[in-house]
C-alpha positions as semicolon CSV with decimal commas, in nm:
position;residue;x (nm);y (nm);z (nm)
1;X;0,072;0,543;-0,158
2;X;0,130;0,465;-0,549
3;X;-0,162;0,369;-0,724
4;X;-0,188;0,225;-1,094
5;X;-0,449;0,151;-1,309
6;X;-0,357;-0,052;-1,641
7;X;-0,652;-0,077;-1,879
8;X;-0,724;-0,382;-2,136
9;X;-0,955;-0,247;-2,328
10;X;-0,953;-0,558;-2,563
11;X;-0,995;-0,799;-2,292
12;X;-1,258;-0,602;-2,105
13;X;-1,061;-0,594;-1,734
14;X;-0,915;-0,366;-1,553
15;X;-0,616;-0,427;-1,281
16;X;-0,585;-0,198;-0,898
17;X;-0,268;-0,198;-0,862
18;X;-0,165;-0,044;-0,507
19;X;0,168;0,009;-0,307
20;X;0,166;0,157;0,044
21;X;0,521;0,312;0,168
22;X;0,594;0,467;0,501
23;X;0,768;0,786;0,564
24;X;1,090;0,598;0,539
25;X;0,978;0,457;0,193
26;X;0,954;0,158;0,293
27;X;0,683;-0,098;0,184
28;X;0,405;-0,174;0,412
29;X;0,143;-0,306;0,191
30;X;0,050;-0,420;-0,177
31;X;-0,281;-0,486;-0,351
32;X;-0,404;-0,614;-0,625
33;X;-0,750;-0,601;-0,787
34;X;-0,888;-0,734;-1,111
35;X;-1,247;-0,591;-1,225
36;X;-1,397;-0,731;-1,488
37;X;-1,569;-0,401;-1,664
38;X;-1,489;-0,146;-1,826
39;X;-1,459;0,203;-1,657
40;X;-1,240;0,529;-1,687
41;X;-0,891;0,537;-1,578
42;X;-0,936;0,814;-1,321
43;X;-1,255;0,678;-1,195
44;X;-1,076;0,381;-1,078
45;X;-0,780;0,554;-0,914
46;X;-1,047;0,750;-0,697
47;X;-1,224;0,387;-0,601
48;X;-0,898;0,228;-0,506
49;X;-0,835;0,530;-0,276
């Protein structure tokens, strides 16, 4: 599972981004989240897990 986290700062959002592969690395699911505060980086990696 790859998980990123882009920050806007400026805009005051932040984006989930999430990509589920299988042992063969193939894609088995995508997500997408937008939240609209602001919180640290690492924070929201451990929420989106």
């Amino acid at each position: 599972m790859n998980v990123d986290v882009p920050v806007d700062e400026k805009v005051g959002f932040i984006r989930i981004l999430v990509v589920i592969h299988d042992s063969n690395d193939q894609v088995r699911g995508a997500m997408t989240s937008k939240k609209e505060r602001h919180f640290n980086a690492n924070l929201v990696k451990c929420l989106a897990l």
